[in-house]
C-alpha positions as CSV (number, residue, x, y, z in Angstrom):
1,X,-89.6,37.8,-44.3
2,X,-86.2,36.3,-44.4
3,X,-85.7,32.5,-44.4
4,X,-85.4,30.3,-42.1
5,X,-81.9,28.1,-42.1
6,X,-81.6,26.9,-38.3
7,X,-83.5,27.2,-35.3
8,X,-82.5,26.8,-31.5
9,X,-83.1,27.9,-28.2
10,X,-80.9,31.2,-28.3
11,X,-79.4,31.2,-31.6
12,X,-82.1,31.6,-34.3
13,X,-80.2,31.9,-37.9
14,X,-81.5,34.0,-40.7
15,X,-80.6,34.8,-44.4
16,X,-81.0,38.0,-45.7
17,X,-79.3,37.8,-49.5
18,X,-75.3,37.6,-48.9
19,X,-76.4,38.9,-45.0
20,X,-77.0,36.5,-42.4
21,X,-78.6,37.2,-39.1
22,X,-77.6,35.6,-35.7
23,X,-79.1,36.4,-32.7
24,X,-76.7,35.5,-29.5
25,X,-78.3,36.3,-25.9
26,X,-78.7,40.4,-26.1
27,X,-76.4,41.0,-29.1
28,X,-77.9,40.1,-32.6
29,X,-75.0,39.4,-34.8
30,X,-75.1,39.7,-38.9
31,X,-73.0,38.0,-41.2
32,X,-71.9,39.6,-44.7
33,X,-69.7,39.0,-47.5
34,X,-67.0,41.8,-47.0
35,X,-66.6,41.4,-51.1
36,X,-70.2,42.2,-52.2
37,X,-71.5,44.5,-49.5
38,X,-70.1,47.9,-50.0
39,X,-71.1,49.2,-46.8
40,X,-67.5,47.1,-45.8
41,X,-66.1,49.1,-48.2
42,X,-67.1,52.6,-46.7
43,X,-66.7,51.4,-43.4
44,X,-62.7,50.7,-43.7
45,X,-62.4,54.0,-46.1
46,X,-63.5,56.5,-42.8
47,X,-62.8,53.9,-39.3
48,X,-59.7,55.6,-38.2
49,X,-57.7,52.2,-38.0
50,X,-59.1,50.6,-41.2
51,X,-55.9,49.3,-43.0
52,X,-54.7,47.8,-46.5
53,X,-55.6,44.3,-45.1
54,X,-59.2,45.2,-44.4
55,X,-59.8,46.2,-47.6
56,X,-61.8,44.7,-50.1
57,X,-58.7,44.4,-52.6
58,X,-56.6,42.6,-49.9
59,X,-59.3,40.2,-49.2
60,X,-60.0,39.5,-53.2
61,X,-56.8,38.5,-53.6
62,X,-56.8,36.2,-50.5
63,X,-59.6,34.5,-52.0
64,X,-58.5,34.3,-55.9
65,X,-55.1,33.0,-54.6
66,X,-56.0,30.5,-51.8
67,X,-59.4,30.4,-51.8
68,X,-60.2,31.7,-48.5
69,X,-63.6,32.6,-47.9
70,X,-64.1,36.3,-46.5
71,X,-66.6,37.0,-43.6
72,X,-67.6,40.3,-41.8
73,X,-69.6,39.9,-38.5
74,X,-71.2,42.7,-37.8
75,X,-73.9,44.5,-35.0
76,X,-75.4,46.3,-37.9
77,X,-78.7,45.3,-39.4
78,X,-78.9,45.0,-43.1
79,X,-79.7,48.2,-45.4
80,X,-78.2,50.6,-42.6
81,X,-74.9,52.1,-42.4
82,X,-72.3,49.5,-41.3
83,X,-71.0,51.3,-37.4
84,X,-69.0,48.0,-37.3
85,X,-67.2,44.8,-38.3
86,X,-65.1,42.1,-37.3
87,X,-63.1,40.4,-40.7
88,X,-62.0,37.2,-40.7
89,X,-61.0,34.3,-43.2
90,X,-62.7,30.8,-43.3
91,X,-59.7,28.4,-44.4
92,X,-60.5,24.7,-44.9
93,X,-57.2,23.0,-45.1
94,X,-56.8,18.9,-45.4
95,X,-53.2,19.6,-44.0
96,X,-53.3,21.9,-41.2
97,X,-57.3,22.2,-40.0
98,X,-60.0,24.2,-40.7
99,X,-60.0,27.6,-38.5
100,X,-61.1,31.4,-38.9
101,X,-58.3,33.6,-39.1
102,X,-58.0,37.2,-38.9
103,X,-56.5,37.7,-41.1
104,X,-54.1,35.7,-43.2
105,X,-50.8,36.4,-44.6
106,X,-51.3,40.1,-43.2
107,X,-49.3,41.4,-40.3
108,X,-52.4,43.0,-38.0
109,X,-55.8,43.8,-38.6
110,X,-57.7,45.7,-35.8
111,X,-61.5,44.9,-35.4
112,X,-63.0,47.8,-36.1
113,X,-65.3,48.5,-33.4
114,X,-66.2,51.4,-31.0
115,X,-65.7,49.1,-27.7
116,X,-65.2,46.1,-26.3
117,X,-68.7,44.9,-25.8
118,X,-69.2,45.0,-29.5
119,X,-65.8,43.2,-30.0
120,X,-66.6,40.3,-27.5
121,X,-70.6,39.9,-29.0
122,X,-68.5,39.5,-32.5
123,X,-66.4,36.8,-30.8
124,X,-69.0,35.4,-29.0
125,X,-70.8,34.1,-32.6
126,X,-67.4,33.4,-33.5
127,X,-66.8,31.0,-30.8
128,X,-70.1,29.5,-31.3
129,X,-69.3,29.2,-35.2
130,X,-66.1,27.4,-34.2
131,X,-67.6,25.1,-32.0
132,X,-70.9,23.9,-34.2
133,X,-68.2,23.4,-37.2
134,X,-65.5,21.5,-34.8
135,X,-63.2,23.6,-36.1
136,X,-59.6,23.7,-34.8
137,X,-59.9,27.6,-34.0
138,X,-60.3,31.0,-34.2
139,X,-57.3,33.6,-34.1
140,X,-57.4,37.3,-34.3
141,X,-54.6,39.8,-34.7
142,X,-55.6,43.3,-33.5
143,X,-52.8,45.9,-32.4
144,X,-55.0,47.6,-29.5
145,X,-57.7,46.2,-28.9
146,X,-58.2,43.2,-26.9
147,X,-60.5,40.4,-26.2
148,X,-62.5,41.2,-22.5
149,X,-62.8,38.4,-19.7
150,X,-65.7,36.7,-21.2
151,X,-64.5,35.3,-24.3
152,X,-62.7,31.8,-24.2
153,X,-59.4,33.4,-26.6
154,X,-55.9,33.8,-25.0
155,X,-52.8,35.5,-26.4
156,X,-51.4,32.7,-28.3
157,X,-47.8,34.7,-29.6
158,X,-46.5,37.9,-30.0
159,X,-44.5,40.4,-32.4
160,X,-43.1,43.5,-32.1
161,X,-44.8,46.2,-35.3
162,X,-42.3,49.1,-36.3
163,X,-43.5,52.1,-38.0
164,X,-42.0,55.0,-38.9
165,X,-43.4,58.4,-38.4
166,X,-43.8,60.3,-41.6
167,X,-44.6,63.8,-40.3
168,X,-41.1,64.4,-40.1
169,X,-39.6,67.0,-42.7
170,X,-37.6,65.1,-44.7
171,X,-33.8,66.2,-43.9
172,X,-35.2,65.4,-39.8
173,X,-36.3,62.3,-41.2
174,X,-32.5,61.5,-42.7
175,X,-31.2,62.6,-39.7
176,X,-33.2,60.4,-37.4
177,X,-31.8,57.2,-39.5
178,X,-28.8,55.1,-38.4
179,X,-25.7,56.9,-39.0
180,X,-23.6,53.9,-40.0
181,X,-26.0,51.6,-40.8
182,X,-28.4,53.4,-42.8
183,X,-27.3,57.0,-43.7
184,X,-24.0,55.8,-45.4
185,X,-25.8,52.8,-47.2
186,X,-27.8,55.8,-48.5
187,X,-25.4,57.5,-49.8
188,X,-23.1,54.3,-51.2
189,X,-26.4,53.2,-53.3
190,X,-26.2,56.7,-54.8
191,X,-22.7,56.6,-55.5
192,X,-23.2,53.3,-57.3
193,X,-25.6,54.5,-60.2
194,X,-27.8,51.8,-59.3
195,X,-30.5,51.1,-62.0
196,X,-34.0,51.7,-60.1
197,X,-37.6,50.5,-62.1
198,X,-41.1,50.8,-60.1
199,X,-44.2,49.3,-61.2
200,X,-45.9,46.2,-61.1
201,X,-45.3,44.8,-64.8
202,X,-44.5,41.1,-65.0
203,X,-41.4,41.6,-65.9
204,X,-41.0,43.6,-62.3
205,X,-42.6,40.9,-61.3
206,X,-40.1,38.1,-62.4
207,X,-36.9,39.8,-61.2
208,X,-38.7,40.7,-57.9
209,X,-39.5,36.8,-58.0
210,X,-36.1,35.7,-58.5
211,X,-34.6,37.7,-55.8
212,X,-37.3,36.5,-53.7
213,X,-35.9,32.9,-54.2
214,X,-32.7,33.6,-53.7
215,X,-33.8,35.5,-50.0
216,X,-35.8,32.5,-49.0
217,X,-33.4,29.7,-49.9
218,X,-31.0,31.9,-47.3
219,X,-33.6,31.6,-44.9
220,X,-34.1,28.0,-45.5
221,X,-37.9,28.6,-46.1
222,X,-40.0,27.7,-49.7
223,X,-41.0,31.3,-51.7
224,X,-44.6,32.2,-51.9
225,X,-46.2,31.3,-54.8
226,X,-46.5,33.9,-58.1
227,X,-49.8,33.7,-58.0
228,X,-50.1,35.3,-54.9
229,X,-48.3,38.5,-55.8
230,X,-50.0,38.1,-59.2
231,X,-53.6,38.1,-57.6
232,X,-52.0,41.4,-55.5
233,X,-50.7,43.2,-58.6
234,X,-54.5,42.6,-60.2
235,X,-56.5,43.3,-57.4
236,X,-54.5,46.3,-55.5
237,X,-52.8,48.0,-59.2
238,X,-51.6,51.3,-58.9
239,X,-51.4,51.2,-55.0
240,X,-49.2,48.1,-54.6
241,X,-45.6,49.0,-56.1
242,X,-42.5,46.4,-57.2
243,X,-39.6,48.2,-56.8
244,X,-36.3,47.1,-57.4
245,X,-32.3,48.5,-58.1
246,X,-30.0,46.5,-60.6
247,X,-26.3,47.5,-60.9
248,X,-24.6,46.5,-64.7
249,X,-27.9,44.5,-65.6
250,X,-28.3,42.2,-62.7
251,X,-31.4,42.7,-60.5
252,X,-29.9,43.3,-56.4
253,X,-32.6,43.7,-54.3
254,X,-36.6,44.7,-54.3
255,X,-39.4,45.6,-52.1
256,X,-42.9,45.8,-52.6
257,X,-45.0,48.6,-51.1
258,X,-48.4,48.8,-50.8
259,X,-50.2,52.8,-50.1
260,X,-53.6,53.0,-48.2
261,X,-55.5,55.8,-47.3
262,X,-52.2,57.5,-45.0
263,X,-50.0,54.7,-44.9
264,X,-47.7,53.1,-46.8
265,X,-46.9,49.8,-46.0
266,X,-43.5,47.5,-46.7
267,X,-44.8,43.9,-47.5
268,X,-42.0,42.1,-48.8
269,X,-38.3,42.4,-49.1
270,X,-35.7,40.4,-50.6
271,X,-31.9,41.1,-52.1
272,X,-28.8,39.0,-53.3
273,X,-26.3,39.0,-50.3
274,X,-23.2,39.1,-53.0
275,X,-24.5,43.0,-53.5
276,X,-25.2,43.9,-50.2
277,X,-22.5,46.6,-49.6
278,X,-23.8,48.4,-52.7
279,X,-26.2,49.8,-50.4
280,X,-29.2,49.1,-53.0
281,X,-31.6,48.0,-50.2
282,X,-31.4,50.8,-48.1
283,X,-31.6,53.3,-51.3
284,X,-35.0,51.2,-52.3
285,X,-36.5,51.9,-48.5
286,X,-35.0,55.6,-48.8
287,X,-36.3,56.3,-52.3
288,X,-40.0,54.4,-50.9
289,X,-40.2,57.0,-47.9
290,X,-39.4,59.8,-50.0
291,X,-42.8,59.0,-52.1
292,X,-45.0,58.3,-49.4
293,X,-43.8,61.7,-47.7
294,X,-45.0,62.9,-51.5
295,X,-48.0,61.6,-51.3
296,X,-48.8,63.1,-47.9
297,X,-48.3,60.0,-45.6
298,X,-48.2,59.7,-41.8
299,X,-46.7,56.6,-41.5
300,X,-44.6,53.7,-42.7
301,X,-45.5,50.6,-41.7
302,X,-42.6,48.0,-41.4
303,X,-44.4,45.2,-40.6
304,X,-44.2,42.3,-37.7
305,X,-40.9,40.8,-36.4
306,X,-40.4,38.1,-34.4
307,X,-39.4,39.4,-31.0
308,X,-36.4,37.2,-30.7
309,X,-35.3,37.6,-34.5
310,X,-32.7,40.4,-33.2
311,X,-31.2,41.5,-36.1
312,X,-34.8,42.0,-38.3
313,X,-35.4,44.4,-35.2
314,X,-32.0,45.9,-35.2
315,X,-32.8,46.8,-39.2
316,X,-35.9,48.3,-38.8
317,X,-35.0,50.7,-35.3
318,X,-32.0,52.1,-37.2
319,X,-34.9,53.5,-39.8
320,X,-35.8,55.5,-36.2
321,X,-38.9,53.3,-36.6
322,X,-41.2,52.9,-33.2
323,X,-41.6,49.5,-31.7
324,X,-44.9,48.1,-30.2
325,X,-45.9,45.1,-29.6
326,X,-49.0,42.7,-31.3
327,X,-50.8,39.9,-29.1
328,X,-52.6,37.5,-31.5
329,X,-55.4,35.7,-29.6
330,X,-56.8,32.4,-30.2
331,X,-59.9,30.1,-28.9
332,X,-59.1,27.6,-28.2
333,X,-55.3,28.5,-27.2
334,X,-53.1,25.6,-29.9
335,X,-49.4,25.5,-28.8
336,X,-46.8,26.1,-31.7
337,X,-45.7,23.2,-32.6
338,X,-41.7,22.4,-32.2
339,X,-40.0,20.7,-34.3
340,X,-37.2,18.3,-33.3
341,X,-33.2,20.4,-34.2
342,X,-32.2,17.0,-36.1
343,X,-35.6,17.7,-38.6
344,X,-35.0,21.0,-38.4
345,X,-31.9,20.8,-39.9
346,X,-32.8,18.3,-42.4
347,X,-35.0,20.7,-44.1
348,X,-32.5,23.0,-43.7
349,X,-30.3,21.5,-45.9
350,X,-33.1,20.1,-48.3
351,X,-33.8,23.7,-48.8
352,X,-30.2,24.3,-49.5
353,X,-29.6,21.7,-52.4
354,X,-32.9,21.9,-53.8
355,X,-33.7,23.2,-57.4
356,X,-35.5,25.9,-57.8
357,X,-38.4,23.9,-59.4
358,X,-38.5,21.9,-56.9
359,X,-38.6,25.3,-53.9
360,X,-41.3,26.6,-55.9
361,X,-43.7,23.6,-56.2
362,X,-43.3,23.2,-52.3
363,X,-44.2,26.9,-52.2
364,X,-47.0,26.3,-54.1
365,X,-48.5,23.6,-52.5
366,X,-47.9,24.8,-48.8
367,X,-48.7,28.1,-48.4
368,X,-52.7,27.9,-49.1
369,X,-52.7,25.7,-45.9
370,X,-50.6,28.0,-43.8
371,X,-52.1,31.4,-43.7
């Protein structure tokens, strides 16, 4: 018999090893640690829209870098086939709240049910969950399905997803980029004799990092910290890939892909703008498409933009990538906060003059309380 932990009118809560079980009305609803149970595992490996960030790497190194704690809810009993799963993150931040997120630092992540009645039992406990803990909330980030009538979430932002079909030959593929803006970048990053290294070594690592740096004092934002991508390198290895072009020695520009069952997926991107006309970032993209093509890919996932950041949209269209649009929901609904222009452009400029010692502590201490 399993034991016991909390009793209630209508919510009777059970533990079953790493599996707990919560009844809600007609829907029982089980809760399982996505890193121990490997039904997760199988479950993401043959749903049809199981991605990188539902896997059991992605969510390892979400945990060993920030400490978030993994959850699956699911309408499956214990020691049967998992037919479902709803993954989320438990983050307990002093700074910015305590909430369940779905899932952190990742673009998407679909539930992966068969309908919506399981989806809005699996949001149902989740509600529930939120409320008993008084947390500040819940958000999920699926790309089609959607939260029905009877749950309390509301779409909370949106961004446009781009992705670029693969089953393209690859001369149609060329042919389909932007003339001007992509095709002759191609070729001018040939012309150069541009250095290219791929792997996921820490000396990849390092150049990719100082690029990185670079790229995010430009955008007046803190880097992410080396752990994290250390923590990705471990946990993902051969499918996560630093790639990067040099020209006479210097490192220019770098992106890191990540390969999933038939997708491979751009994470991170980041260049010196004094080397942008060599055309190196557009020969890293070209070169990254030609190996997913290799290894029998349908799609290249570009990742999220922000729908009124124009010219990240404008980049990734002239790749002939296809736009759609992702509604992330929340319970209950938190406006953004704004931010005053003068503050804004305080940090701005604090960004600006900073050292880079100084960029990469903030990093370091903000992001675990931002995901």
């Amino acid at each position: 018999m399993p034991t016991l932990i909390s009793n209630r009118p209508g919510d009777a809560r059970h533990l079953y090893g790493s599996v707990e079980e919560y009844p809600i009305e007609e829907m029982t609803v089980y809760e399982l640690d996505p890193l121990l149970d490997q039904r997760w595992n199988e479950l993401v490996e043959r749903h049809p829209r199981g991605s990188v960030f539902h896997s059991r790497k992605w969510l390892q190194a979400l945990r060993s870098a920030y400490g978030y704690e993994p959850v699956v809810l699911s309408t499956s009993p214990p020691a049967r086939e998992l037919e479902n799963g709803l993954v989320l993150c438990r983050i307990k931040s002093w700074l910015t709240g305590h909430r369940l997120v779905s899932l952190p630092f990742s673009d998407h992540c679909e539930p992966l049910v068969d309908n919506g009645e399981e989806l809005d039992g699996l949001l149902g406990h989740a509600e529930l969950d939120i409320d008993e803990r008084k947390w500040k909330y819940i958000e999920i980030r699926p790309i089609l399905e959607r939260p029905g009538v009877g749950t309390k979430l509301e779409s909370s932002v949106a961004y446009y997803l781009h992705c670029i079909d693969l089953r393209k030959n690859i001369p149609d593929l060329f042919h389909s980029f932007h003339k001007d803006c992509v095709q002759r970048k191609i070729r001018r990053g040939e012309k150069e004799s541009l250095a290219y290294e791929e792997g996921c070594s820490e000396a990849l690592l390092e150049k990719f990092y100082r690029l990185l740096l670079i790229t995010r004092r430009r955008q007046h934002l803190p880097p992410q910290p080396r752990r994290w991508f250390r923590h990705l390198a471990t946990a993902l290895k051969d499918d996560l890939k630093i790639r990067v072009v040099s020209k006479d020695g210097v490192p220019i520009a770098s992106i890191v892909t990540i390969v999933h069952k038939n997708t491979m997926t751009y994470k991170y991107g980041c260049s010196d703008s004094r080397y942008h006309k060599l055309g190196g970032t557009a020969l890293l993209f070209w070169t990254a498409i030609q190996e997913a093509k290799s290894m029998d890919c349908t799609s290249f996932d570009l990742g999220r933009s922000a729908v009124d950041n124009d010219g990240l949209i404008a980049f990734k269209e002239h790749w002939g990538a296809s736009r759609s649009t992702v509604n992330y929901w929340r319970y209950p609904r938190t406006p953004e906060p704004r931010t005053a222009a003068w503050k804004t452009a305080i940090v701005n400029k604090a960004v600006s003059i900073a050292p880079d010692a100084a960029l990469v502590a903030l990093g370091r201490l903000l992001y675990p309380h931002i995901g």
